[in-house]
Structures are given as structure tokens and as C-alpha cells.
VOPAGU-2260 file (C-alpha; in pm, 1 decimal, decimal comma):
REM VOPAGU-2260
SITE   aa  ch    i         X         Y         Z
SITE  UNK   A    0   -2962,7    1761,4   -2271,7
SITE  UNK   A    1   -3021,4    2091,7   -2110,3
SITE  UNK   A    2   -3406,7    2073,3   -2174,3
SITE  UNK   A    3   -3392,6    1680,0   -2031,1
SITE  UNK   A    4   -3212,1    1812,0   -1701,5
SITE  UNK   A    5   -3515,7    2043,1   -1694,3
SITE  UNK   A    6   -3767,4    1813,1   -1751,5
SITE  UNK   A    7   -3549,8    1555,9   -1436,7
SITE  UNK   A    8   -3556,7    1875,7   -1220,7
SITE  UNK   A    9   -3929,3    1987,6   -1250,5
SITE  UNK   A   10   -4046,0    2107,7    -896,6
SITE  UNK   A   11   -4418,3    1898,9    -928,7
SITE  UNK   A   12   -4506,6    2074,9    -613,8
SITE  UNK   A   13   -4623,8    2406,4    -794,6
SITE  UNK   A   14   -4833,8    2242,5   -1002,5
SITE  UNK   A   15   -5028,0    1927,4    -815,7
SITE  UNK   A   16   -5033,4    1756,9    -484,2
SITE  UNK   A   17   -4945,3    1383,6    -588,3
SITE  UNK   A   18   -4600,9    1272,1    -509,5
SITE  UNK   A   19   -4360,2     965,4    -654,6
SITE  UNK   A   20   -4283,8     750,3    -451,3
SITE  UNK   A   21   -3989,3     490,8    -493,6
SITE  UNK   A   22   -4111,9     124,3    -347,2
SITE  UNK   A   23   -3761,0     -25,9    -304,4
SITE  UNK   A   24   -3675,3    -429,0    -220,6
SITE  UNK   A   25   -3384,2    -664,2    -197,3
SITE  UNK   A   26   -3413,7    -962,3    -472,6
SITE  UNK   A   27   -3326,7   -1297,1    -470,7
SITE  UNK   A   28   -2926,6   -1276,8    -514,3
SITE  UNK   A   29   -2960,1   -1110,4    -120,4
SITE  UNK   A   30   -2788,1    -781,5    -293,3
SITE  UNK   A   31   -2931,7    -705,1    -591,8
SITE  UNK   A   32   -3150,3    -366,6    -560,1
SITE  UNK   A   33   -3501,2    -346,6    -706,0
SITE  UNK   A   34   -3703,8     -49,5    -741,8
SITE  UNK   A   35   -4050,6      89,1    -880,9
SITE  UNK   A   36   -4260,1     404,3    -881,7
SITE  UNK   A   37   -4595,9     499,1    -856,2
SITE  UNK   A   38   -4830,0     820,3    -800,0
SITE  UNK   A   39   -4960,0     898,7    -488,7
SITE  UNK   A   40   -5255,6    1128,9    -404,3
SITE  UNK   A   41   -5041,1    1340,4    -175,0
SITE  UNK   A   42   -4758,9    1361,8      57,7
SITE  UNK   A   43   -4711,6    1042,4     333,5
SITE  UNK   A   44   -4495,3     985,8     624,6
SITE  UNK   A   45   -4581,9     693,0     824,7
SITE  UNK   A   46   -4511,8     380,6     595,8
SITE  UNK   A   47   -4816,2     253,2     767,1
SITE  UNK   A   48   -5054,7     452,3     534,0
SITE  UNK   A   49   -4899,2     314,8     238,0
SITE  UNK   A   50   -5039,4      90,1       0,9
SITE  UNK   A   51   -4893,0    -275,1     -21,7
SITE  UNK   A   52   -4768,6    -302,9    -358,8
SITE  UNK   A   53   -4690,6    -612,9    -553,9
SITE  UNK   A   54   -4426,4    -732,1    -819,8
SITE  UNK   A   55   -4281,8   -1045,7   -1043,5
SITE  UNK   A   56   -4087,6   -1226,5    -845,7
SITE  UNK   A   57   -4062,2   -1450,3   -1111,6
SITE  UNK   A   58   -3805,4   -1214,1   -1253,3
SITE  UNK   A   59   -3587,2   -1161,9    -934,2
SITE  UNK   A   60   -3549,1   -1536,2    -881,6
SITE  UNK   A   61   -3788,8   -1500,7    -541,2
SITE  UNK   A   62   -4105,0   -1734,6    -709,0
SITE  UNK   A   63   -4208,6   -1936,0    -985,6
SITE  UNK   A   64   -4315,6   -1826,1   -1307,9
SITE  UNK   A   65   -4668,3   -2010,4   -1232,9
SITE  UNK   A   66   -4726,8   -1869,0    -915,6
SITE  UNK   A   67   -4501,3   -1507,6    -901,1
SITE  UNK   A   68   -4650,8   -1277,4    -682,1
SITE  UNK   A   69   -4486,8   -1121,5    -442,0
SITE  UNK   A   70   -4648,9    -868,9    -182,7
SITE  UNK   A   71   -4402,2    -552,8     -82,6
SITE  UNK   A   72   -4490,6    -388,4     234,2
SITE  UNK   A   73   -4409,4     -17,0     306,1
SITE  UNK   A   74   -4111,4     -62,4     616,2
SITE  UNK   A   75   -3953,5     303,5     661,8
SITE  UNK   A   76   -3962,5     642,1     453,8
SITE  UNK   A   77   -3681,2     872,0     355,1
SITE  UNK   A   78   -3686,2    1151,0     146,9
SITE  UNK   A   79   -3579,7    1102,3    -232,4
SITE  UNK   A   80   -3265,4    1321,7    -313,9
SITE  UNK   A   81   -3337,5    1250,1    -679,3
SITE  UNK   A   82   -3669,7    1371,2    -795,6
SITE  UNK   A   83   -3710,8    1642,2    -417,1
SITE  UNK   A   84   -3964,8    1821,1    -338,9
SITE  UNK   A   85   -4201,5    1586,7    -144,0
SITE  UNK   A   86   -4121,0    1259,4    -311,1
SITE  UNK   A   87   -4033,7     942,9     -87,9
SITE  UNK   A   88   -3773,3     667,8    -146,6
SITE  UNK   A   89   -3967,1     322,1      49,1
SITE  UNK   A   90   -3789,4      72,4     192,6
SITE  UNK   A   91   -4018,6    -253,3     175,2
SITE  UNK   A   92   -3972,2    -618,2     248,3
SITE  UNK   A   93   -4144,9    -910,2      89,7
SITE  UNK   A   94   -4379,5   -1144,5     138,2
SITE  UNK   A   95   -4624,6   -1410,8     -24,7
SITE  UNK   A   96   -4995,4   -1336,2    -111,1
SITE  UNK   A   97   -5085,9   -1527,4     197,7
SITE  UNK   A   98   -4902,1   -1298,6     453,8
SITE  UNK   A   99   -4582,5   -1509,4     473,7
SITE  UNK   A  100   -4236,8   -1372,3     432,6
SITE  UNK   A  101   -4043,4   -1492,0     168,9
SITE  UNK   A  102   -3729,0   -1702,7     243,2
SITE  UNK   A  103   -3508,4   -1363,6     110,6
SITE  UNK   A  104   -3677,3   -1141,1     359,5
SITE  UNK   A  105   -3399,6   -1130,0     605,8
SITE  UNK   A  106   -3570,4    -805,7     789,0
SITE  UNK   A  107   -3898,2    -980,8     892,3
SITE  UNK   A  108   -3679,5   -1239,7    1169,3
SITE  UNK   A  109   -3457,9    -922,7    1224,2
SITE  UNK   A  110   -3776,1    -746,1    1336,3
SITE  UNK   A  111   -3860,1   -1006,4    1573,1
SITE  UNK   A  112   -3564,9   -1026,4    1733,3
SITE  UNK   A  113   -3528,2    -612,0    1807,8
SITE  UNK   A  114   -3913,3    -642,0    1955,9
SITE  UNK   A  115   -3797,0    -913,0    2235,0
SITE  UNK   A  116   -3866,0    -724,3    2562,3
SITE  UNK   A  117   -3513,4    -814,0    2682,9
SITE  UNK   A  118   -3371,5    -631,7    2322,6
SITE  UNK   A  119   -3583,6    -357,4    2356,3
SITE  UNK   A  120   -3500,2    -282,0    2711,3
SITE  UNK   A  121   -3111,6    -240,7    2616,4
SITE  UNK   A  122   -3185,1     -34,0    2320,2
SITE  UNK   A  123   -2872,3    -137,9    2089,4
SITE  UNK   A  124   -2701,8     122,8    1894,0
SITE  UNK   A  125   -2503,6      59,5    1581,2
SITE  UNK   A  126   -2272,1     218,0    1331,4
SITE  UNK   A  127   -2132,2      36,7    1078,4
SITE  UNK   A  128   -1891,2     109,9     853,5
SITE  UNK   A  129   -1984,7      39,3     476,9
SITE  UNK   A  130   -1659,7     -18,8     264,4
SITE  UNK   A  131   -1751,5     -55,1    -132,7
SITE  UNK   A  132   -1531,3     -46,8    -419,4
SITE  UNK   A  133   -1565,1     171,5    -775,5
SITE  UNK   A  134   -1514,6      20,1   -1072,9
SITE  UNK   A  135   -1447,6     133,4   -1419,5
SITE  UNK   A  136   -1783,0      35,5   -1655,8
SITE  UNK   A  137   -1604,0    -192,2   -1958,1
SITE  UNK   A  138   -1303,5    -315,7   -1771,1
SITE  UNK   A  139   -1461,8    -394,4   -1424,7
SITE  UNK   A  140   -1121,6    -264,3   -1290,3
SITE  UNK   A  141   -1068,1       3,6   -1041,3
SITE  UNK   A  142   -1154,5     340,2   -1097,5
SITE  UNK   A  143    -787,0     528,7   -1124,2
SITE  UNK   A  144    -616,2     196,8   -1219,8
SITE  UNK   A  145    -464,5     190,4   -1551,9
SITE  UNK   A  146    -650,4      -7,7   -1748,8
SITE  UNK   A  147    -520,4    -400,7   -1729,1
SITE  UNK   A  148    -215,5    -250,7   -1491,3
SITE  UNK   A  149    -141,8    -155,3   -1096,6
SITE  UNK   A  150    -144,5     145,5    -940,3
SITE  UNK   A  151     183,6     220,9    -683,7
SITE  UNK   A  152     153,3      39,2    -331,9
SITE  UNK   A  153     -79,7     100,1     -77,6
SITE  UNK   A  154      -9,2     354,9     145,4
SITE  UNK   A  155     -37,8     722,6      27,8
SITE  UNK   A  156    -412,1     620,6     -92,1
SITE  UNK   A  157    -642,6     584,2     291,8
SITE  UNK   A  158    -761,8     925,3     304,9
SITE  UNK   A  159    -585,8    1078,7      56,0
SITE  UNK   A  160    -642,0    1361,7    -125,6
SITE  UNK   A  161    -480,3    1441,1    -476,2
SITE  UNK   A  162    -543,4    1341,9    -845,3
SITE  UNK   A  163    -271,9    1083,8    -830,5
SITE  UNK   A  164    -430,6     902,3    -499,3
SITE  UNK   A  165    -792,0     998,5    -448,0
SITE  UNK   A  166    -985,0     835,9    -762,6
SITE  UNK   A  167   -1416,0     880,7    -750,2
SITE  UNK   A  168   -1412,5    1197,5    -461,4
SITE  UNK   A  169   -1708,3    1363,1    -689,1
SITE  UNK   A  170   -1953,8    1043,0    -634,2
SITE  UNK   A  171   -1860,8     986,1    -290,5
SITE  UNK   A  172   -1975,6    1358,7    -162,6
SITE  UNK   A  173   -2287,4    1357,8    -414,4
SITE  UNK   A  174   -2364,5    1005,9    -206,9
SITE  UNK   A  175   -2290,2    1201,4     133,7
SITE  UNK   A  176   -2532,7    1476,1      68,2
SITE  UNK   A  177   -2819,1    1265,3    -110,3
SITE  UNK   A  178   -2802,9    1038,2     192,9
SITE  UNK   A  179   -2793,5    1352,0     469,6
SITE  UNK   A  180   -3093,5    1439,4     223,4
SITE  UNK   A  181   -3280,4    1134,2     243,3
SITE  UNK   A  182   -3278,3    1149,9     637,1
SITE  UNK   A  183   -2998,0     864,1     680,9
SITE  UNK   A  184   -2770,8     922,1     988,6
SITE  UNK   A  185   -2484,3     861,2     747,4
SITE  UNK   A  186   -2159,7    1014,9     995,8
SITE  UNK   A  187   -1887,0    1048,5     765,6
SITE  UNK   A  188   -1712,5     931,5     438,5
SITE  UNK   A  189   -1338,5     871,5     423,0
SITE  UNK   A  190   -1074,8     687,2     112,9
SITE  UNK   A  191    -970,0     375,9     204,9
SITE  UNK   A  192    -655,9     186,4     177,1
SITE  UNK   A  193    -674,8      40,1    -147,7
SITE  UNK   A  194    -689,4     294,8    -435,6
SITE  UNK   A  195   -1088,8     367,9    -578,7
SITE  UNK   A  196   -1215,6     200,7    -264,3
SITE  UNK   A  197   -1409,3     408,1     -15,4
SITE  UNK   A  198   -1601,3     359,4     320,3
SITE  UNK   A  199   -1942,9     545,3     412,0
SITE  UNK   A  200   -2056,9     556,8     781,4
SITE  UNK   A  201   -2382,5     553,0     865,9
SITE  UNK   A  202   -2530,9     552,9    1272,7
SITE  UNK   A  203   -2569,2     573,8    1554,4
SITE  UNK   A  204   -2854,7     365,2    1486,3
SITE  UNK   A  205   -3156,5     188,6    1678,8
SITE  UNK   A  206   -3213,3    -176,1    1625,7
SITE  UNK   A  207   -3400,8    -241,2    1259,3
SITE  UNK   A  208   -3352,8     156,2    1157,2
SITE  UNK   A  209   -2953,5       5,1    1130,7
SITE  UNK   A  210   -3077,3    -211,6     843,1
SITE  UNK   A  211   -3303,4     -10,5     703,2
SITE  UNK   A  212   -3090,9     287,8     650,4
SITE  UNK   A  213   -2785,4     133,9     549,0
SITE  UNK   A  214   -2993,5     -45,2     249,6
SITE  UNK   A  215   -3100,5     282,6     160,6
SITE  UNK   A  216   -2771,7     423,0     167,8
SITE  UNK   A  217   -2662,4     105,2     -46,3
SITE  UNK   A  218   -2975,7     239,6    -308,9
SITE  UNK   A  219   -2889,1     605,2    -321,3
SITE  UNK   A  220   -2513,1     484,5    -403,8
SITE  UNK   A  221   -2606,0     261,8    -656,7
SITE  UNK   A  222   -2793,0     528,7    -847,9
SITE  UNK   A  223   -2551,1     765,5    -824,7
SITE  UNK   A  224   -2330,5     556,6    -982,6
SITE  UNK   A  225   -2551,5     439,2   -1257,5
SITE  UNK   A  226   -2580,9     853,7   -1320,5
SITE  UNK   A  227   -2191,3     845,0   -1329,2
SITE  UNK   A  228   -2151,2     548,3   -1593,5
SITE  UNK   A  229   -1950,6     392,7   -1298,1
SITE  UNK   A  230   -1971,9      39,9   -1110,8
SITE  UNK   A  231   -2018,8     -10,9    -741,4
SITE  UNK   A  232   -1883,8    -338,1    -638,3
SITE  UNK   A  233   -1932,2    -503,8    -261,5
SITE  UNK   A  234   -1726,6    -743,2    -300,7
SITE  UNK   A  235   -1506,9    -843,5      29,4
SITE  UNK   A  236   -1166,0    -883,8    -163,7
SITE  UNK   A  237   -1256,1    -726,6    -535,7
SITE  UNK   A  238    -860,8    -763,6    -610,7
SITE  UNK   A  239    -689,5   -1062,7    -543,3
SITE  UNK   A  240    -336,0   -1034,8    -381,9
SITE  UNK   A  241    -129,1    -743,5    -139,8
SITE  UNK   A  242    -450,3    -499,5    -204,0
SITE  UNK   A  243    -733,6    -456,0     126,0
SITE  UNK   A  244   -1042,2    -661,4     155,2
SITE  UNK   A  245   -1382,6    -409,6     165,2
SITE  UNK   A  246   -1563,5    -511,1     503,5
SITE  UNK   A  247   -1829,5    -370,6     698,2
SITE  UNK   A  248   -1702,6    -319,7    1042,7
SITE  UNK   A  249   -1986,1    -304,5    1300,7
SITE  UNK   A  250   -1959,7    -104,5    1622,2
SITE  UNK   A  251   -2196,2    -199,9    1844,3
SITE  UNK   A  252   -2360,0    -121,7    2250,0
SITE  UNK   A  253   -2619,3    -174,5    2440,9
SITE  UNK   A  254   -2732,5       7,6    2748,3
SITE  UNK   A  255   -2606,8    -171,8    2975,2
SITE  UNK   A  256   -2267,7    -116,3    2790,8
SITE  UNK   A  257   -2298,0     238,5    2773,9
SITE  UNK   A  258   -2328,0     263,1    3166,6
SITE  UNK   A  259   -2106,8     249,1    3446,7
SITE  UNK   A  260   -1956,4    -122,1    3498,6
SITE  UNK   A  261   -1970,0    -171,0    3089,9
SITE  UNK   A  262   -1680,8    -315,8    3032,4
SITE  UNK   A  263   -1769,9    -632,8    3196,4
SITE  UNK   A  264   -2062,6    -620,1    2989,9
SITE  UNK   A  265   -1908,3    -618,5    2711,7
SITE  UNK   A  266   -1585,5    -843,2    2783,3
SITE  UNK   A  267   -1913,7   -1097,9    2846,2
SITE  UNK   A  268   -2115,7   -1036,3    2569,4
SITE  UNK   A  269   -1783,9   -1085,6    2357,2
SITE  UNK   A  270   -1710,5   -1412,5    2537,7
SITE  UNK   A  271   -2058,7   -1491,6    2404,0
SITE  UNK   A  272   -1964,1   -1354,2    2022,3
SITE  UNK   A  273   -1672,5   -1599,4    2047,2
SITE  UNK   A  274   -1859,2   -1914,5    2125,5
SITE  UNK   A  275   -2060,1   -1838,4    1799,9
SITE  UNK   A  276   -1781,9   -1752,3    1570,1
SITE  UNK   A  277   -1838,0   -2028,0    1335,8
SITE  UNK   A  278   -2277,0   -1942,2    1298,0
SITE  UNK   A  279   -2185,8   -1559,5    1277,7
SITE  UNK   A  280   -1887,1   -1643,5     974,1
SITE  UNK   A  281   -2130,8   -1853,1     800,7
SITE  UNK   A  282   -2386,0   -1541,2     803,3
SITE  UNK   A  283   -2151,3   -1281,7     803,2
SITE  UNK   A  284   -2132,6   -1208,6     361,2
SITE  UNK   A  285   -2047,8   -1448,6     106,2
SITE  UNK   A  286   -1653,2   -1465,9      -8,8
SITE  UNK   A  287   -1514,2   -1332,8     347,2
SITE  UNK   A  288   -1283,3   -1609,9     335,3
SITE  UNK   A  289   -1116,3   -1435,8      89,7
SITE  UNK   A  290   -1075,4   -1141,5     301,0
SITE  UNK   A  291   -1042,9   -1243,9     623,0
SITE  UNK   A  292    -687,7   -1444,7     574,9
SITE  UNK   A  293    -459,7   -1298,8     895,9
SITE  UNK   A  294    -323,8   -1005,8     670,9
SITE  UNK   A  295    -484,8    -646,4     557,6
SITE  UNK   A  296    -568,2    -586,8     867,1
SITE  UNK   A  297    -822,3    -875,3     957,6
SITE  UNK   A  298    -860,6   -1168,3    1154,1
SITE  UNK   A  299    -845,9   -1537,7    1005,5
SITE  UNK   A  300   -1171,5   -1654,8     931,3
SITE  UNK   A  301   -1103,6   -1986,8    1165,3
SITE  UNK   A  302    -963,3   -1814,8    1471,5
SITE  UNK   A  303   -1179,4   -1593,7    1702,4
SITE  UNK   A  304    -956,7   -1306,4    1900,0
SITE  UNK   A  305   -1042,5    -969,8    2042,4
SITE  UNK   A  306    -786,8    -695,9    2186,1
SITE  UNK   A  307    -804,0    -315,7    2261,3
SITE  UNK   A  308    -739,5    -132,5    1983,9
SITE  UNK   A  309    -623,0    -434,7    1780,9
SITE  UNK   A  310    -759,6    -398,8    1388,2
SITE  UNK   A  311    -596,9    -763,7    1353,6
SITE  UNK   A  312    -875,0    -872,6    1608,1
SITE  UNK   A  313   -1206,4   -1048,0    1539,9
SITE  UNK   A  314   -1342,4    -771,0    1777,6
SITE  UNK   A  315   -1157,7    -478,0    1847,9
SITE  UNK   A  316   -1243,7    -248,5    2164,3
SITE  UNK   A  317   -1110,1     120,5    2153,6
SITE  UNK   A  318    -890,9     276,6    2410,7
SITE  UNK   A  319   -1142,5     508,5    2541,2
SITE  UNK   A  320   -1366,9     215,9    2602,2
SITE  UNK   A  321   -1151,3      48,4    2820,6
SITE  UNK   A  322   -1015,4     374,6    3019,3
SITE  UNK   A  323   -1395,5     424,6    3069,7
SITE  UNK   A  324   -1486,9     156,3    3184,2
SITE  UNK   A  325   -1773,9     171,6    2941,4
SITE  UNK   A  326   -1889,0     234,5    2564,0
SITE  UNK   A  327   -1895,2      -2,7    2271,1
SITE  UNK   A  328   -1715,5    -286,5    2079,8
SITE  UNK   A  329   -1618,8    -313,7    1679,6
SITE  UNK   A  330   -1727,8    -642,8    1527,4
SITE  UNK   A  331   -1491,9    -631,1    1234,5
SITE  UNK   A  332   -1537,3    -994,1    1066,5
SITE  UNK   A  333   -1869,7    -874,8     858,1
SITE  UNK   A  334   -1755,6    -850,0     496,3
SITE  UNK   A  335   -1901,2    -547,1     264,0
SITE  UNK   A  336   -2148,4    -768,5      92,6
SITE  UNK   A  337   -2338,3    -835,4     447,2
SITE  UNK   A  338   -2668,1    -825,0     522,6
SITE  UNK   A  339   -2708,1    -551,6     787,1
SITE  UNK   A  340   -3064,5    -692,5     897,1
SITE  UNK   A  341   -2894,3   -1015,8     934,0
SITE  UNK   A  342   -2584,4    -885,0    1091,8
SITE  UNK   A  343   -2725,8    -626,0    1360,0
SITE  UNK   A  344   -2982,6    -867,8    1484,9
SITE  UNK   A  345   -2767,4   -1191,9    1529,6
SITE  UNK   A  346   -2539,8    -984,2    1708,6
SITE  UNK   A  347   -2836,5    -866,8    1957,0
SITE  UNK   A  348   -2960,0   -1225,0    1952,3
SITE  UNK   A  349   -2641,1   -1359,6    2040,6
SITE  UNK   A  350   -2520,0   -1072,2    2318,0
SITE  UNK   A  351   -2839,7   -1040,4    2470,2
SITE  UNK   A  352   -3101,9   -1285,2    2452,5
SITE  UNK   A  353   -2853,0   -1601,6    2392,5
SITE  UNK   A  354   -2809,6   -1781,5    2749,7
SITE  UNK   A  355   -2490,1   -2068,3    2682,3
């Protein structure tokens, strides 16, 4: 093993100019990771002098067996925490020989909604919080839950620390490194409520770069995981019953927000989010209904609310937002299983260029 973690850790830089770079996708299911490599002559850092690649899509349920090929183009480049040196992880989206995208390339419509003029001029800023959930490999059960049993009751477990409440710490700060590695603005990592569930932070972030990095973020955890022989799980309410949902609150501003006389801004562009609730639900992650029942701190799924500093709101504003007079607003219906391209862009759509 010791010669094979040599072998993993060889620095390629002393030796040639080409780098690896990792051309990464979303497939069909809308959260199911792809990934490939290939040599490159030398180091790159504008996706824009990337090759387009191409793959099966055949076998990711995104095109028939007759007619599967499916072009990936080169979006945004991070670092890669796992083979160094100059290596790049690629974040691509997909699209048909002819220069169409694909019907599961949710960043393409994304993109055209953050280059409107009237987006572009309020610059909106995002951080969203990523909940996920880690699960034992054979049993699919909680990591720290004895097998086919319950832990004690939540409570000592959101932000704990201790062998007997904090259950996965070791992958969760590998993820927070590899990420601050990569070049993802990920802010902070904290336990959450429900024992072997965690939440990852990731922005401030610009428009599409919100997507991009929390995707990437999403990649880097999933391989760190499959290193540690554990399962990550998105799922919005992974145990049934008096446990916490996993969601993926997003905190959100625009300019206009952010400057004197925001509040108004944003007690109107929430008016706006309300007359919408039902198109936002519907694209806001599969199984939220499970999650968003009135208890566990969330909203029900049917009733639109907001309140300051109210996490049994549809859309919470903080305290310093309102004695501000300005700042930024929490959307916290998205469940964990979101799509962030989706999510950041209908929420510009609707806040900005929507007119009732």
C-alpha cells in the first residue's frame, strides 16, 4: 500500500509539463456525478482554451444508444486537491453534436438568465448552505448509528464535538481543505442537528460561479467519501420521523439590497418570491415534501411565510438586516438535493427581471 500511496502522490511536475485534467458533468438522474481524465500538453486556466470533449450518453441515460454523443464544454477551472501540482478539476455542461444543450443541462438557461443586463447590473451574491448526510456503506444507515437502531434525541448533536455526538469530523475537514484547495469560496463547515449529518458553506458567490462551485464542492465530497468507504446521501429527509430534513438554505442580495433603502427591496422582491411559491417548490429538489412538513424547523410546502429571524419561515431575514435597513434574505425551502444552477437563477429571474 505504501508503494501505491507513492505512486497516487507522484509530483509529475519534476518530470514533464503535461497535466490531468478532470472533465466533470452532471448525468441524467440531475445528481449523479460523472467524471473523466485526459493529458494535456501543459498547464491551462481559462476554460476557454480547453478542448470540447465528448462521452456516451447512452450510459448516463442523456441519449440513445443509436445516436449517444454528447459534447462537454469546458465551463470553470479549479485546482484538483487529489492528484496537485498543476492538475485541474473541469466543470463542463452538455450539449448535442449540433451545438444544442441537452434537456439535463440546467446551467446553459442559468447562464442566460445571469447575462440579462438588468441581472448583471445588480450583481447577485449567494451563499448557500449545503446540508448532506453520511451513511454507513452495507447498511445505508447513518454513520454513528448503531446498526438497525437509534441514536439518543436530537439535541447535543448540531455542532457538537465528542465521540459520542460528532460521527464523520475526519471527512468533513479533508472536504474543507480540498475545497479551500480547489479555489471554492467554501466559508465554513459545521454538525448539524441530526447525528452523521453535516452542512458545508460555500459563497459569497457571483451569479453562475454559485452553481458552478457548489457542484464542485458536491464532486470533491463525493470522492472523498468513496476514499473513506463511506456514503454521501442528499436526500431532503434521509430518516423518516422526529430526525431533521437536509436542505440547502440560500441566502441571497442584490445591489440594490445591499444599499441604503434595502429593505424595501427586499420586503418587494420577497412579495415577488411569494407569488411564485408553487413554480419555485416544483423546482426546488425532488422529495422536499417530505421535509418541508411545518416541523424541524421548516415551512409547509403549501404555505408561503417570511419573518425576521424566523427558521419556521419560507424566507427568513436576519436581525441585522432589518436594523440596517439593508443586506440579504435566506430562501430556506430548497431541499439538499437542489440544483444550484436552477435554484440561484430562478431566484434572480423571479426578484429581478419578473414584472407581476
Amino acid at each position: 500500500m505504501s508503494l501505491l500511496n507513492d505512486l497516487i502522490n507522484l509530483d509529475l511536475s519534476d518530470t514533464t509539463e503535461k497535466i490531468i485534467a478532470e472533465y466533470i458533468w452532471i448525468g441524467g438522474s440531475g445528481m449523479d456525478l460523472r467524471s473523466k481524465a485526459r493529458t494535456l500538453s501543459g498547464p491551462v486556466s481559462d476554460p476557454s482554451k480547453l478542448p470540447k470533449w465528448n462521452y456516451d450518453g447512452s450510459s448516463t441515460n442523456q441519449a440513445p444508444g443509436d445516436d449517444s454523443e454528447v459534447i462537454l464544454y469546458p465551463q470553470a477551472i479549479f485546482k484538483d486537491p487529489f492528484r496537485k501540482g498543476n492538475n485541474i478539476l473541469v466543470m463542463c455542461d452538455a450539449y448535442t453534436p449540433a451545438g444544442e444543450p441537452i434537456p439535463t443541462n440546467k446551467r446553459y438557461n442559468a447562464a442566460k438568465i445571469f447575462s440579462h443586463p438588468d441581472v448583471v447590473a445588480e450583481e447577485p451574491w449567494y451563499g448557500i448552505e449545503q446540508e448532506y448526510t453520511l451513511l454507513q456503506k452495507d447498511t445505508k444507515w447513518p454513520v454513528g448509528w448503531p446498526v438497525g437502531g437509534f441514536p439518543g434525541p436530537q439535541g447535543p448533536y448540531y455542532c457538537g464535538v465528542g465521540a459520542d455526538k460528532s460521527f464523520g469530523r475526519d471527512i468533513v475537514d479533508s472536504h474543507y481543505k480540498a475545497c479551500l484547495y480547489a479555489g471554492v469560496n467554501i466559508s465554513g463547515i459545521n454538525g448539524e442537528v441530526m447525528p452523521g449529518q453535516w452542512e458545508f458553506q460555500v459563497g459569497p458567490s457571483v451569479g453562475i460561479s454559485a452553481g458552478d462551485q457548489i457542484w464542485i464542492a458536491r464532486y470533491i465530497l463525493e470522492r472523498i467519501t468513496e476514499i473513506a468507504g463511506v456514503v454521501l446521501s442528499f436526500d431532503p429527509k434521509p430518516i423518516p420521523g422526529d430526525w431533521n430534513g437536509a436542505g440547502a438554505h440560500t441566502n441571497y442580495s442584490t445591489k440594490s439590497m445591499r444599499n441604503d433603502g434595502g429593505f424595501n427591496v427586499i420586503k418587494k422582491a420577497i412579495e415577488k418570491l411569494g407569488l411564485r411559491h408553487k413554480e419555485h417548490i416544483s423546482a426546488y429538489g425532488e422529495g422536499n415534501e417530505r421535509r418541508l412538513t411545518g416541523r424541524h424547523e421548516t415551512a409547509d410546502i403549501n404555505t408561503f411565510s417570511w419573518g425576521v429571524a424566523n427558521r419556521g419561515a419560507s424566507i427568513r431575514v436576519g436581525r441585522d438586516t432589518e436594523k440596517d435597513g439593508k443586506g440579504y434574505f435566506e430562501d430556506r425551502r430548497p431541499a439538499s438535493n437542489m440544483d444550484p444552477y436552477v435554484v440561484t437563477s430562478m431566484i434572480a429571474e423571479t426578484t429581478i427581471i419578473w414584472k407581476p
